[in-house]
N, C-alpha and C positions, 0 to 999 in steps of 0.2 A: 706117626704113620711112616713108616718105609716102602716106600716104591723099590719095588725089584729091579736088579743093576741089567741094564740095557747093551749088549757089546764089553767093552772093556770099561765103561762105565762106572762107576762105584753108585752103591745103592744109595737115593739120596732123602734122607731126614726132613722131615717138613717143618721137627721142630726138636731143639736137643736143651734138654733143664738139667743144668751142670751147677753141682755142688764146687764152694770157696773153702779150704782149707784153714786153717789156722797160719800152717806156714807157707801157706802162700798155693798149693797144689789147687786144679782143677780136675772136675774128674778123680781119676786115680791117678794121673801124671805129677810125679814129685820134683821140685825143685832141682836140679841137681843129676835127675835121673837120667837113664838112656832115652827113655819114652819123652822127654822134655825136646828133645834134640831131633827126635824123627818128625819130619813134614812129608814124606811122600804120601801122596796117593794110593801107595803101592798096598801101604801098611794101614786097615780100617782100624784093625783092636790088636793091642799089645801085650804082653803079660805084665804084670805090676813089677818091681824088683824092690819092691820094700819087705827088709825082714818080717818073719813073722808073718805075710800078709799074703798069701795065694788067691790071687784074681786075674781079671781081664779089666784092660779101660778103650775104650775108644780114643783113639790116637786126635793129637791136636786139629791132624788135616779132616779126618772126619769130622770132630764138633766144629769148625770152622767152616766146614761143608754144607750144615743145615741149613735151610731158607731161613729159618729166626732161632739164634741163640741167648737163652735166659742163663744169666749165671746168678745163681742166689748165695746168698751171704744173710749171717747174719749171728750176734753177738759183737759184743765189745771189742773178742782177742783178735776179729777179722780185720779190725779197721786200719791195721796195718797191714797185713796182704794185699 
């Protein structure tokens, strides 16, 4: 559920299920990336900069924003991420 942003508020997530990459990315956020690097507030969703790959991810500040964050995993290649 999304509660609608209040003032300058940002809209706040009651609950965010965030996929583990292989190498290491949550979300769409990749190692390495510019979106890795942004924590403002300012910035809820980002554009992806992985070749090949045209999307949006919600920015680190907002999955860290949710009342309860799940991050799931899962396979062998993960257990080093």
């Amino acid at each position: 559920v999304i509660s609608p942003a209040s003032g300058d508020l940002a809209p706040q997530i009651d609950m965010a299920l965030i996929g583990l990459g292989n190498d290491g990315h949550i979300g769409s956020v990749y190692p390495g990336s510019i979106a890795a690097g942004v924590f403002s507030a300012d910035s809820l969703t980002l554009p992806v900069d992985k070749p090949g790959k045209q999307s949006i991810t919600m920015s680190l500040a907002m999955m860290s924003a949710a009342t309860k964050t799940i991050i799931a995993t899962c396979g062998e290649g993960k257990s080093e991420a």
